[in-house]
N, C-alpha and C positions, 0 to 999 in steps of 0.2 A: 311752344310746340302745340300742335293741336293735330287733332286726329282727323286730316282729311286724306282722302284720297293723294296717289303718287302725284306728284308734278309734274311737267313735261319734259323735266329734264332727266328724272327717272329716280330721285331719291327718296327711299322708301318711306314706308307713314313711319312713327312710333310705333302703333300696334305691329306693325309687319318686322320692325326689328326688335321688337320682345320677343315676338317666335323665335326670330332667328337666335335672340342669346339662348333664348331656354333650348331650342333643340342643341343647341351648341355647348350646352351644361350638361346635356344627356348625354350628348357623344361622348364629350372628356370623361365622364364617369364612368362610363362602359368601358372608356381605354385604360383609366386607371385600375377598375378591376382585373381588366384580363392582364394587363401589367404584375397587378401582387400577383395572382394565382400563377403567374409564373413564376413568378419571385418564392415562392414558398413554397421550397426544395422539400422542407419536413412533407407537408402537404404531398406533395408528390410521390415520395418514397414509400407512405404509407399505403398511396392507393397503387402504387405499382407492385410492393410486399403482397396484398391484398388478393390481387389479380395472381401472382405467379402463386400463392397459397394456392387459392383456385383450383388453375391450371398443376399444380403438383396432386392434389385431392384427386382429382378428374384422371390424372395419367396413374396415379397410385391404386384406385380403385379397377381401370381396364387392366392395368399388368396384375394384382391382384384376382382377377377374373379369369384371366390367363392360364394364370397357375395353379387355380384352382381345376381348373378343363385339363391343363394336360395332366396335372397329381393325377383325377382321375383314369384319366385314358391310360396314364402310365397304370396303374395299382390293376385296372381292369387288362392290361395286356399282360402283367405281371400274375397274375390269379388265372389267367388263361392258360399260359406257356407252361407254371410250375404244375410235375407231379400231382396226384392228388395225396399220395402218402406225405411227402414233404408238407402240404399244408396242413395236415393232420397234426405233426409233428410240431409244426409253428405254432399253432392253435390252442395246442396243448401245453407246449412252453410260457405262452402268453396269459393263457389261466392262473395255469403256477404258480408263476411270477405275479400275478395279480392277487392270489389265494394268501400267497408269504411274504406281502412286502415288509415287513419287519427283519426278517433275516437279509436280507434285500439292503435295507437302508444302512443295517448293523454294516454289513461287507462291505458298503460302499463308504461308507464313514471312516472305517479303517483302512482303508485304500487311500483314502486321503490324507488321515494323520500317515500313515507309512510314506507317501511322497512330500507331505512337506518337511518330516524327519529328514527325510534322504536331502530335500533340496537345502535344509537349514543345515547339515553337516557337507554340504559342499563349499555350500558359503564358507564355512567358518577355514576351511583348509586354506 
């Protein structure tokens, strides 16, 4: 074989069918990849986890946002409407309770043993 020009009957050089295998190596390689990348289901799940992490982030942070606009709008129409002696009252109770939390934890500790008493003498009937 020798590298001249086509023939007149049209069959290619050497040189022109090396291109043609090598581009024809490129193709099949390229098909073989997009071939695995589909085939590998792990691959996939990872980046679709991925994505709806994301997209949960993103929807968890505006409803977070949300909630935060109307607590306040709630809390400020709340401090609107009540008395102003009642908040007085609140304010003061909340002190209180912040001045003695030690009697506070005590009551509520026993509150506790007292209901799992009660709930462990039901069991046992």
């Amino acid at each position: 074989m020798t590298n001249e020009p086509r023939t007149d009957i049209g069959t290619p050089t050497p040189d022109e069918l090396r291109e043609q295998v090598e581009r024809t190596r490129d193709e099949l390689g390229q098909t073989i990849e997009a071939l695995a990348d589909k085939a590998d289901i792990k691959a996939q799940a990872r980046e679709k986890t991925a994505v709806m992490k994301q997209q949960a982030a993103e929807t968890a942070g505006a409803v977070a946002d949300q909630i935060r606009t109307k607590t306040r709008h709630a809390a400020q129409l709340v401090k609107d409407t009540t008395p102003e002696p009642v908040l007085d009252k609140a304010g003061r109770a909340a002190r209180m309770a912040r001045a003695n939390r030690r009697p506070l934890l005590v009551a509520g500790g026993a509150a506790l043993v007292v209901l799992l008493l009660v709930r462990r003498s039901r069991r046992s009937r």
